[in-house]
C-alpha positions as CSV (number, residue, x, y, z in Angstrom):
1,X,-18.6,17.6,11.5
2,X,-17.3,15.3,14.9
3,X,-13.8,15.9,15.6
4,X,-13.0,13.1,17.6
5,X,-9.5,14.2,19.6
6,X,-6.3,11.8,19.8
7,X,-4.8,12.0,23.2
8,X,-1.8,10.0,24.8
9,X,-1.9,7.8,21.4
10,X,-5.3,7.0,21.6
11,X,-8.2,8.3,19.9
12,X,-11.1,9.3,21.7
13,X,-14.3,8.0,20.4
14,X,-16.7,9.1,22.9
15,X,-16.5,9.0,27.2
16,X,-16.6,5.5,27.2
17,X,-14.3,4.9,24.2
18,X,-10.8,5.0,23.4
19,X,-9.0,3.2,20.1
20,X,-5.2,2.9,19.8
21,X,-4.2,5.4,17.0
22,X,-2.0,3.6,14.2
23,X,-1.1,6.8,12.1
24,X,-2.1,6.4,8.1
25,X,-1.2,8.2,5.4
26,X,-3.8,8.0,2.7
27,X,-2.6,9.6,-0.1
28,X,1.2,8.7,-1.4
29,X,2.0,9.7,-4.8
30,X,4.8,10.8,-7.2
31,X,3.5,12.8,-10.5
32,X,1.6,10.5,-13.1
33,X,3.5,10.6,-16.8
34,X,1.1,12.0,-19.1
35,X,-1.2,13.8,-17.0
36,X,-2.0,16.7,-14.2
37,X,-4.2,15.0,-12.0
38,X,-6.0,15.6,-8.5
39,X,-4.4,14.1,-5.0
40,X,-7.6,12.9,-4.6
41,X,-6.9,10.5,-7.3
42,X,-5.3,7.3,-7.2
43,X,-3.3,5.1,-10.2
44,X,-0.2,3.1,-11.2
45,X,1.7,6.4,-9.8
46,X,0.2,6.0,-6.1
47,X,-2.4,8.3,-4.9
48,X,-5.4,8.1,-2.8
49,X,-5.4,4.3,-2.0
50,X,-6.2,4.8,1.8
51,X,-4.1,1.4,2.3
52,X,-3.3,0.7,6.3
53,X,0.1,-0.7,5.5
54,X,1.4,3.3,4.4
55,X,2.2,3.6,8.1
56,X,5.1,4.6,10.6
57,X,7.6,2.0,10.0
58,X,7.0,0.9,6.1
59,X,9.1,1.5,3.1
60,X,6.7,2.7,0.4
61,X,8.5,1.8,-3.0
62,X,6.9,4.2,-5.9
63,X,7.3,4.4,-9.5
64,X,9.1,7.7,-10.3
65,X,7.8,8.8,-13.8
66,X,8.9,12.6,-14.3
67,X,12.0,14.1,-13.3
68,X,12.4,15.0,-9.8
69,X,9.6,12.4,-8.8
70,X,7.6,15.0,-7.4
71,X,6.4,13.3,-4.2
72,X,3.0,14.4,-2.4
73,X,1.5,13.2,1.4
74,X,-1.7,13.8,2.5
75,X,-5.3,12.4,3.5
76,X,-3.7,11.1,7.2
77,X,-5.7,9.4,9.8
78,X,-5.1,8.8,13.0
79,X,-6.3,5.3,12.4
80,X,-8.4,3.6,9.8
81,X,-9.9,0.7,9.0
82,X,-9.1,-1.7,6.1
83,X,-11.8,-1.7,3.3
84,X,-12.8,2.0,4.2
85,X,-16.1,1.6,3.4
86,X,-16.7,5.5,4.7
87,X,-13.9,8.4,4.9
88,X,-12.2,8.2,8.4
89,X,-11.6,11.1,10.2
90,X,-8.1,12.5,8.6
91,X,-6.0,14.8,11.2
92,X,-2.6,16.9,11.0
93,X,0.0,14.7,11.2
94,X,4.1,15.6,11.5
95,X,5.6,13.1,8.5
96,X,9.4,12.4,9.2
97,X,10.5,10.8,5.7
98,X,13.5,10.0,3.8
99,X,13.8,9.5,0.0
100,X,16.4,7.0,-1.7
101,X,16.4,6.2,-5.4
102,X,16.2,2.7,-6.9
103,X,16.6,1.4,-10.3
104,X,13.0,0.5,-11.1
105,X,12.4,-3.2,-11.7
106,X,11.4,-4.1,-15.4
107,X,8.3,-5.8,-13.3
108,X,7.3,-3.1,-11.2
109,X,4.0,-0.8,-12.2
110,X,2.2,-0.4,-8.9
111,X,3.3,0.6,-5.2
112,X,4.9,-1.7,-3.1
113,X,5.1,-1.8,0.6
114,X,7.8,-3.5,2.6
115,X,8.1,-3.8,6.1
116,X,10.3,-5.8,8.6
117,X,7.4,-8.7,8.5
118,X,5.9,-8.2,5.1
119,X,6.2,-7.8,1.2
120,X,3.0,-6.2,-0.3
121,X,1.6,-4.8,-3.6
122,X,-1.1,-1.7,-4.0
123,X,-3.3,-1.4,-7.1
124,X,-6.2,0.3,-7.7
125,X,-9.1,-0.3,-10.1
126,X,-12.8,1.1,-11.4
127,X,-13.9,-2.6,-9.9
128,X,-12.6,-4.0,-6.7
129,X,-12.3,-7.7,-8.0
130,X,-10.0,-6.8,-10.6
131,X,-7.9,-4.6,-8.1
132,X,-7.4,-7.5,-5.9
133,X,-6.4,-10.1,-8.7
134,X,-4.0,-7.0,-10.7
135,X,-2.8,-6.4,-6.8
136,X,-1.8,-10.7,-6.3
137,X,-0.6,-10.4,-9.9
138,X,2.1,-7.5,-9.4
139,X,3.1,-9.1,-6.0
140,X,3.6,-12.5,-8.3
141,X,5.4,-10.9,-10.9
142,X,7.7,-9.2,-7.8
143,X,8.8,-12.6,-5.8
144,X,9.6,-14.3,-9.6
145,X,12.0,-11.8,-9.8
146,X,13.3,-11.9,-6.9
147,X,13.6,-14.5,-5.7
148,X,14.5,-16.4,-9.6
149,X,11.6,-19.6,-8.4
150,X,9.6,-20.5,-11.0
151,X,5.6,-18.4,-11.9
152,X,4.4,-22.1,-10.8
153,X,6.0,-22.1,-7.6
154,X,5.5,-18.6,-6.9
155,X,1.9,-18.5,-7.7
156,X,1.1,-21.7,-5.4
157,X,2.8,-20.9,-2.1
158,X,0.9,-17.4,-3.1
159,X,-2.0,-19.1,-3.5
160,X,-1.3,-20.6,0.0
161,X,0.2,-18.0,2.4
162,X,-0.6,-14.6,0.9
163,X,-3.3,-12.5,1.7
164,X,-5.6,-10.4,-0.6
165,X,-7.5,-7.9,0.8
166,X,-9.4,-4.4,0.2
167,X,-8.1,-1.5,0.8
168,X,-10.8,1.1,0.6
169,X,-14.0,0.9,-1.9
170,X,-14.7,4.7,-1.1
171,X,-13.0,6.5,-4.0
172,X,-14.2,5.8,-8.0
173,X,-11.2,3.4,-8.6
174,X,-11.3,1.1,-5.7
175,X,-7.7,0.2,-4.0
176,X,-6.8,-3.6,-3.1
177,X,-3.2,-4.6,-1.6
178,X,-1.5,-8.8,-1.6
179,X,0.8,-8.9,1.1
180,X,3.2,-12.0,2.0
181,X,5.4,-12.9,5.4
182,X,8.8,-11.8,4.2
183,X,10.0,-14.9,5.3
184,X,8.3,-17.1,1.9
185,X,10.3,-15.3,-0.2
186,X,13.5,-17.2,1.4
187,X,11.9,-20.3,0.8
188,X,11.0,-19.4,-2.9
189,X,14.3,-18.6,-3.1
190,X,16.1,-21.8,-1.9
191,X,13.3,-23.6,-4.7
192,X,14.8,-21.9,-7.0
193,X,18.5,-23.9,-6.4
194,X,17.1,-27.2,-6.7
């Protein structure tokens, strides 16, 4: 195995070769309801989706299914790309968190990432096309909430200014992530008044 070193926030691919580290954590879970699973795993409950956006900075929103929540980090790279195709290298990494309880939306079943710039959905599937169109679903479901616009309305600027992507097809149940600019869910919300 190739350790490939990270030095001055840069990871050093060979003499020639050096890529900005983003730090990723790969694995994010709480417990799953019914079961005793692997980390390895991923599901409705988080997991190993190797999703980019899990990075310094976000706000990963989890659902929280047994008592105490039960939260687990691990799998963390110094940098990977999106639709890991092949495992990037994972490294130690010093994780400064905080934890802060939300009532659970009646809508919500899959992670959700927010950031300053972006509102996204995480879901993970045994085929990649149905992760990416459960992933634009949960993220629909979300801003109709929200923001009170109509499924119409949500689902069109969606279909206009979101962005569905993969998130990594090297695990069993592939992961897939819908993100939107933060900003659209203003405007869905102003549609909403009139």
């Amino acid at each position: 195995m190739k350790a490939y070193p990270v030095v001055d926030g840069h990871v050093q691919f060979n003499e020639r070769c050096r890529i900005p580290a983003r730090p990723v954590i790969g694995c994010l879970t709480t417990a799953p309801k019914h079961e005793v699973i692997l980390t390895r795993k991923e599901g409705e409950f988080g997991g190993n989706q190797d999703c980019n956006l899990m990075t310094s900075g976000a706000t990963i929103v989890l659902p929280v299914n047994v008592a105490g929540g039960l939260l687990y980090f691990g799998d963390c790279k110094a940098i990977m790309a999106r639709g890991e195709i092949v495992n990037a290298p994972e490294c130690g990494m010093r994780i400064t968190a905080s934890v802060e309880l939300r009532q659970r939306s009646r809508e919500m079943t899959w992670p959700r990432v927010e950031t300053d710039e972006i509102l996204a959905t995480v879901v993970s599937d045994i085929n990649a096309a149905d992760a990416c169109r459960r992933a634009f679903r949960e993220l629909m479901l979300w801003l109709e909430a929200e923001t009170g616009a109509s499924r119409q309305d949500v689902a069109m600027l969606m279909g206009m200014v979101s962005d569905t992507t993969i998130c990594q097809v090297s695990n069993t149940f592939h992961t897939a992530q819908c993100t939107i600019p933060r900003s659209y869910s203003a405007v869905l919300a102003q549609s909403s008044l009139g």
